[in-house]
N, C-alpha and C positions, 0 to 999 in steps of 0.2 A: 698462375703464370702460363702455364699449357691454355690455358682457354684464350687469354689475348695473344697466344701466339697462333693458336689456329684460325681466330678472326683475322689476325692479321695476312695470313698466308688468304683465305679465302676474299681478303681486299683486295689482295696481287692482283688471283687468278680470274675476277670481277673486272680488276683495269686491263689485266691481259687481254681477255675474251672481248672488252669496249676495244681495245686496238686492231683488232686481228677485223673487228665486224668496218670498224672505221678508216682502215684500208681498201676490206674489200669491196667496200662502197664507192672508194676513189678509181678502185681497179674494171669495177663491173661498169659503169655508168660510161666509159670511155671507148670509142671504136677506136678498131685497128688503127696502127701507124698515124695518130693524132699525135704522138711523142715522140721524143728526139730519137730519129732512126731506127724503130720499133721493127721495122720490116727487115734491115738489115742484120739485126740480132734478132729475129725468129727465122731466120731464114738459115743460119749456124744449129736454131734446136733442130729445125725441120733434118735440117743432115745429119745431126747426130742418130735422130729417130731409126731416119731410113736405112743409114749404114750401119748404124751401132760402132762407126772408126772416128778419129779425131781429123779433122779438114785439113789439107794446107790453105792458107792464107788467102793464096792465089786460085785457087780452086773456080773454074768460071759457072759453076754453077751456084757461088755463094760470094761471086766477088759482083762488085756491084757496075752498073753498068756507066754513071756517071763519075764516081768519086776514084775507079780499077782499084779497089781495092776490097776485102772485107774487115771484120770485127773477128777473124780468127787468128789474125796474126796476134793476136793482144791473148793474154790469157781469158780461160771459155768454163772456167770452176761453172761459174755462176751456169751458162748456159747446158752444162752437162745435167745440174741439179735437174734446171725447168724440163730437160729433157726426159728426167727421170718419170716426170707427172705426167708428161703428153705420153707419155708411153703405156700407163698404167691406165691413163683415160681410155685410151684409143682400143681398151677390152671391151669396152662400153658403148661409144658411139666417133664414129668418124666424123662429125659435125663440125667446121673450121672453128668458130667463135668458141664451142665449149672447150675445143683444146689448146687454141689461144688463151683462154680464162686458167686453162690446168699451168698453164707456165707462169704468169702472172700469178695464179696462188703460191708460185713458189717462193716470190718475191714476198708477197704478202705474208708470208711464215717468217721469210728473214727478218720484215719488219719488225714485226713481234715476237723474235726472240731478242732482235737489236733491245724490244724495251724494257725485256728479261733481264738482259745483261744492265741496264741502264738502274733498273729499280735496285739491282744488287749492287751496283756503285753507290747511286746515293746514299742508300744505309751506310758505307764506310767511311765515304767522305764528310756528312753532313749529320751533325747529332741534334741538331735544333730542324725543323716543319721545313727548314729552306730547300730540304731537297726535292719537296714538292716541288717549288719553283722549277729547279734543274729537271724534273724528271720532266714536270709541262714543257721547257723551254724546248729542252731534245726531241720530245716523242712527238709533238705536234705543231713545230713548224710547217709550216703549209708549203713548202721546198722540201724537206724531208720527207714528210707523208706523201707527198705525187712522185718519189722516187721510188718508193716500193708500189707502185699503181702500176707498173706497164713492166714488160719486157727489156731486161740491163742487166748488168755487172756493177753498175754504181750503189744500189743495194747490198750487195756481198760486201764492197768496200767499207759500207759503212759499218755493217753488219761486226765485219773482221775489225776494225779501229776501236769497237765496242768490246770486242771480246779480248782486247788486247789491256783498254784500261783498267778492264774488271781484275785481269792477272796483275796489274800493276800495284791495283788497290789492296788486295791479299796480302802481298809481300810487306803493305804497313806496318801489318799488324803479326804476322806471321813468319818474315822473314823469307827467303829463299830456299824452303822446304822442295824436296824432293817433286813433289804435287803439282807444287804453283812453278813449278821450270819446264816440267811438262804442260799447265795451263797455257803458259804464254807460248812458248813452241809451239803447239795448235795454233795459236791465235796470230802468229807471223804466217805460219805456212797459209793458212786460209785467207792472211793478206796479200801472200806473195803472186796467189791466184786469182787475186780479182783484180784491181786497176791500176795501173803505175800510180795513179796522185795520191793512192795511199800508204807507200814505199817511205814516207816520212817517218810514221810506227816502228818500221822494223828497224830503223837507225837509232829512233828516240829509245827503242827496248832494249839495244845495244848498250847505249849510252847510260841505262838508269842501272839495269843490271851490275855490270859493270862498279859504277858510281856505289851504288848500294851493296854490294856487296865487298868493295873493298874498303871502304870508309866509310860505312856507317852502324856495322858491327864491333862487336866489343873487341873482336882481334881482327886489329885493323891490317890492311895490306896481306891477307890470306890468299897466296897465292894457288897453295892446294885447294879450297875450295871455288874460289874461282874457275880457277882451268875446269876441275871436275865435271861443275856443274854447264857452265860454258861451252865445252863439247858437246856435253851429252846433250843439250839446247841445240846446239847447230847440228849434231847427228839427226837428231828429229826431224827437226828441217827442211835437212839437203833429204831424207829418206820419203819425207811426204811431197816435196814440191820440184825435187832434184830432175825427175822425170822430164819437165814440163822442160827447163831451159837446155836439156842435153838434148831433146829432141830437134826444140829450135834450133842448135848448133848443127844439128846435122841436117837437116831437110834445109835449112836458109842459109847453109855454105859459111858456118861459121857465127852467126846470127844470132846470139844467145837470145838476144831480147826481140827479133822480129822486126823491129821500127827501121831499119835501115833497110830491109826486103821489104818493106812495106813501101816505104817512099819511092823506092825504084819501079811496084806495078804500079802508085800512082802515076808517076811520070811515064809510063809505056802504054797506061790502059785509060785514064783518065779524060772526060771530055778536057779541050783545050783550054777553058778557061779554069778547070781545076786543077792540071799539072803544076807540080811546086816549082817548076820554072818557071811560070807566067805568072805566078800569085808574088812580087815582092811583099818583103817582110819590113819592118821598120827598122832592123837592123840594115839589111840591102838599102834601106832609103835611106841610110846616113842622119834617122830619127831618134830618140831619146827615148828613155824609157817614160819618162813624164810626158812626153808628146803621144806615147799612146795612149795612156791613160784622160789625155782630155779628149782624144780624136772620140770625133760621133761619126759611127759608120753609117751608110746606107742601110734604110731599115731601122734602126736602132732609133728609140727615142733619146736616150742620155749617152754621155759618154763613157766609156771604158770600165771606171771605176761605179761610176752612178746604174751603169746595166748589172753589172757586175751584181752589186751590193742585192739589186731589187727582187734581181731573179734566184740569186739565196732563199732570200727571206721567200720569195714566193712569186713565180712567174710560170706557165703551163702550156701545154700542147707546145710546138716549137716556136718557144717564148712572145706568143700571139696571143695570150692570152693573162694580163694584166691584173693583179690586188690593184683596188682603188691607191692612189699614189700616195693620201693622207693614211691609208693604214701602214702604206710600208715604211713612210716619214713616221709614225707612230712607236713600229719597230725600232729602227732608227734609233729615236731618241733612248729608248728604252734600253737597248743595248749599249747604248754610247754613256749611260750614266752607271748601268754596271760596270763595265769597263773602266771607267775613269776612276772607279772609287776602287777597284783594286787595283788599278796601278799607285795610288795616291799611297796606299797602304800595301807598298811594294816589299815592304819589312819583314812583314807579318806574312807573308807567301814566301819569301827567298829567305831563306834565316839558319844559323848554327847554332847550333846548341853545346855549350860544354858539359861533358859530362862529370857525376863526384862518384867515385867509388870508395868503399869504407873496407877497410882492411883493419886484422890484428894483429900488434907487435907487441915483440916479446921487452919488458921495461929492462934499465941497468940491475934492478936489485931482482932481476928473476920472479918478477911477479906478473901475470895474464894478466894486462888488463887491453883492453878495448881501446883503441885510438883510432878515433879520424884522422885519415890521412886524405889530403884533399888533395886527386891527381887531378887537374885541368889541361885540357888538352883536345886542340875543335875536332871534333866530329860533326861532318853533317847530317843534320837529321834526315831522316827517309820522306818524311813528307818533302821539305823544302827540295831535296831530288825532286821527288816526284814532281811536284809544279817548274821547277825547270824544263823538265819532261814533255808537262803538257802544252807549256807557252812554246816548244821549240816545235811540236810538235801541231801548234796553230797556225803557226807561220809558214811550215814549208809549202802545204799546199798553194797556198797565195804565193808566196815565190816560184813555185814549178809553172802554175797556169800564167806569171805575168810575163817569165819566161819562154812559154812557146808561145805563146800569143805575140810576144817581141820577136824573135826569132826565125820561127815555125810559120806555125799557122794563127793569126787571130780570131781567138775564141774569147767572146764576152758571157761566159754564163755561169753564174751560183752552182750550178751541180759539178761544176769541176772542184769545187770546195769544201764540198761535204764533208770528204774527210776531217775537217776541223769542227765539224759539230761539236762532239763531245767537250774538248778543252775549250771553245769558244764561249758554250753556255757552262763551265765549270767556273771561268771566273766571273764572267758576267752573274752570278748565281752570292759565290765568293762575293761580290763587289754589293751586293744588296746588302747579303746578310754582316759585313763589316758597318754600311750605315747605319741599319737595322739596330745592330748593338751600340753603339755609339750615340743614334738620337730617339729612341724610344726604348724607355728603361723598365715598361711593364714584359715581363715574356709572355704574359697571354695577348698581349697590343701585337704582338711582333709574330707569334704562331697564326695571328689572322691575317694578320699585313704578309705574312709567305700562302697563305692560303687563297687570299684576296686575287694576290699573282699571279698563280698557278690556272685560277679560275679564267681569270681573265685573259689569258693566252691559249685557253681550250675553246673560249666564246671566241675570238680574232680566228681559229683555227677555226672552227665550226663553221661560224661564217662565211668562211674564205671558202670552204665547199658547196653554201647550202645558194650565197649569194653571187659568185664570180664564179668557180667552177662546175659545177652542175647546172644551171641554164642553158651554157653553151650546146650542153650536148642532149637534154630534154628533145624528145621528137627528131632525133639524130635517125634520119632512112640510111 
């Protein structure tokens, strides 16, 4: 048993080390600021460097010159990290690119502890090969992988959503142990620092917590352990990320979250055609939310939804650089039939369970004996939380981006989404492996048909850097 289990760990550390080298090959191959505003968020580490203090927002030598604004008003976890590496570089050589490359490895680590976290969910979730599927689906989307390639905070996002399901997964099996309350606390606070669109986690961990711990234990409605635990979860917290929004409150005159001093230097410092007075919203147009959704912008090859979808699945440099259209339709479908097959078999994912406990009473004539006693009474089970969890937990991101996009500002792009990775490719994973059992009854058919998958999403993956993205930048001066 010890020997498959040390092969086994030394397959991890085999797929770890392919991840970590298969980032930093998306990372290394790419010049500067070829991605979504790369300059603007190196230009936060560069400060942090120089000053070793945290920016204000507004700060003109990190606010930008067309959009008055920067990427410090938002939280900077992420960028303090990369800071941490240009720093340590910079004993070594002052060279720009090598310590551009030191911040992007830092991304490239988040990558790969994302698929740390990932490989240790699927063992929990999944006891049949299908977690290959899930672990291929997450770790090598060709959108996911160019998100740990460049300088961001979208990376920690994900990073943190990952570190957040894996506390979730524990609690299956384990319960709401002392451990796993700290687990997830970590895993909010490291959310609560990296991007708003991943704010959906810390409400979903509210909500399971919560759920599971009052009604899915044997003494249901346990108020003292609730609360207990509950604080000492939000002590954590407020104690690791509390810092970040009292400062905002005081440096942004009450500002806890920054976006409202934000939009005011956009409007004071912004070229004219960027101030948020001049840019009507399709709210202001008296438009629908379905009329943005079909609008095709300037630029944009499809509409709202169809940019949306493409640049998930895989779109590069600032979204100029295109998967052929028949592989992202390829995706596409491939998602669309996992998808359908677990909602089909919406049962078996959302489900109560009655519980029987066996107790002994005492008979009339004073003799032990043994009686079932069948107490029936719903308790929800922890898994069917949990997939509540994760589908609530799918959807917000998609609702926050279709909402500033309405409202706000319109943004058509998959990396606003990322957040939903994880629970996205958990049912589509889910929705295989319910076909999987239902029309092919060999389980050695079925451990190759999850194998087959797996493979087949690392070649579409592989490709997608060897064919579409690395040409571009071959012979880059």
């Amino acid at each position: 048993m010890r020997y498959f289990k040390k092969k086994e760990n030394q397959r991890e550390l085999l797929f770890l080390g392919a991840i970590f080298l298969y980032l930093f090959l998306w990372a290394v191959i790419q010049p500067y600021n070829v991605s979504p505003d790369e300059y603007m968020r190196y230009d936060i580490v560069e400060y942090l460097v120089k000053y070793g203090k945290l920016p204000h927002g507004g700060d003109p030598e990190i606010r930008n010159a067309t959009w008055g604004i920067s990427y410090a008003f938002n939280p900077i976890l992420a960028y303090m990290f990369m800071a941490v590496f240009v720093r340590i570089t910079m004993f070594f050589t002052d060279n720009f690119n090598t310590l551009l490359m030191a911040a992007r490895i830092a991304n490239v680590l988040l990558g790969t502890a994302t698929a740390f976290f990932v490989l240790r969910i699927s063992k929990r979730l999944f006891v049949t090969e299908a977690r290959l599927l899930f672990v291929s689906l997450v770790c090598l989307l060709p959108g996911a992988v160019f998100l740990f390639s460049y300088v961001n905070s979208d990376g920690l996002a994900l990073f943190s959503t990952a570190w957040i399901v894996y506390a979730w997964t524990r609690t299956l099996d384990e319960g709401w142990t002392w451990k796993n309350c700290v687990l997830l606390a970590a895993g909010i606070s490291v959310c609560g620092l990296s991007y708003y669109n991943a704010y959906g986690f810390a409400l979903c961990s509210m909500f399971f917590f919560a759920a599971t711990s009052l009604m899915s234990r044997e003494k249901r409605w346990d108020w003292k352990f609730f609360f207990s635990r509950g604080f000492a979860m939000a002590g954590i917290v407020f104690a690791l990320i509390g810092w970040w929004f009292i400062r905002n409150y005081v440096i942004y005159d009450g500002d806890f979250l920054g976006q409202r001093t934000s939009n005011w230097y956009m409007e004071m410092y912004a070229i004219e055609p960027y101030k948020p007075s001049v840019r009507p919203t399709f709210q202001e147009l008296k438009k629908t939310i379905l009329d943005m959704y079909l609008y095709v912008a300037k630029n944009y090859p499809h509409n709202w939804i169809l940019t949306v979808a493409c640049s998930f699945v895989g779109e590069f440099g600032y979204m100029d650089i295109h998967m052929p259209y028949w592989l992202s339709k390829t995706y596409f479908a491939l998602f669309g039939g996992g998808l359908l097959s677990a909602v089909l078999h919406w049962k078996r994912l959302l489900y109560f369970r009655t519980r029987i406990k066996i107790k002994t009473k005492t008979s009339l004539a004073g003799e032990q004996a043994a009686v079932r006693l069948l107490i029936f009474g719903q308790h929800w089970d922890r898994r069917g939380l949990f997939q509540i969890s994760m589908a609530v937990a799918m959807v917000i991101p998609f609702a926050l981006l279709t909402w500033y996009s309405y409202a706000s500002d319109y943004q058509a792009q998959g990396r606003y989404l990322m957040p939903m990775l994880l629970p996205f490719m958990y049912f589509i994973t889910r929705g295989y492996e319910y076909l999987a059992e239902r029309f092919v009854k060999r389980e050695t058919a079925r451990r190759w048909i999850y194998r087959g998958g797996a493979a087949l999403f690392a070649v579409f993956s592989l490709g997608t850097y060897l064919f579409v993205y690395l040409p571009v930048y071959i012979g880059w001066e």
